[in-house]
N, C-alpha and C positions, 0 to 999 in steps of 0.2 A: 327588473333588469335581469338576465340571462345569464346562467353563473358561466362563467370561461374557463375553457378544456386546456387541459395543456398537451401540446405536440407529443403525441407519440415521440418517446426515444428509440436514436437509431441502434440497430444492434451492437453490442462492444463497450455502448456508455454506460458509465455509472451510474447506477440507481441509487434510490436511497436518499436522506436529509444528509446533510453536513456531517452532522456528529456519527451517523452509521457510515460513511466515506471515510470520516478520523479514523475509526475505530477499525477496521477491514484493514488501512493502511497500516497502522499501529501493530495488528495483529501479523500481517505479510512482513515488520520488520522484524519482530519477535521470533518467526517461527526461520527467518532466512538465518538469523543471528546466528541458532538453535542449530540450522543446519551445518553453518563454517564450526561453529566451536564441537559440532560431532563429526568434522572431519579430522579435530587433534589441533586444532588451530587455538591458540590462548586468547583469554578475553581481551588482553590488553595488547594482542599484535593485531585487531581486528579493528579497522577503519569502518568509517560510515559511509562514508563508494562504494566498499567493497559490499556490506550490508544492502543496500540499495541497489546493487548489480544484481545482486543475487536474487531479490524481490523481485525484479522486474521494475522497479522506481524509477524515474529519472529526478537526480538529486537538484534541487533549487541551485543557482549559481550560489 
């Protein structure tokens, strides 16, 4: 039996398994976090919207 190709991805998509996609994401919140709280902004006035705006995320409803 003939092993099966998988489609070319189009340019823009995600590569990578699951866990290297967690992890990329993970790391895009860490470092946006990183960014508001080096603007003088305290940890505990910092929402996860605002985190995730700043990523580029769109947050789950």
């Amino acid at each position: 039996m003939p092993a099966i190709k998988k489609a070319p991805r189009a340019e823009g998509e995600a590569s990578g398994t699951r866990g290297e996609r967690k992890e990329r994401t993970r790391l895009h919140l860490i470092e946006a976090a990183l960014v508001l709280l080096g603007q003088g902004r305290g940890f505990t006035s910092l929402s996860l919207r605002e985190i995730t705006r700043e990523a580029g995320i769109v947050p789950a409803a």
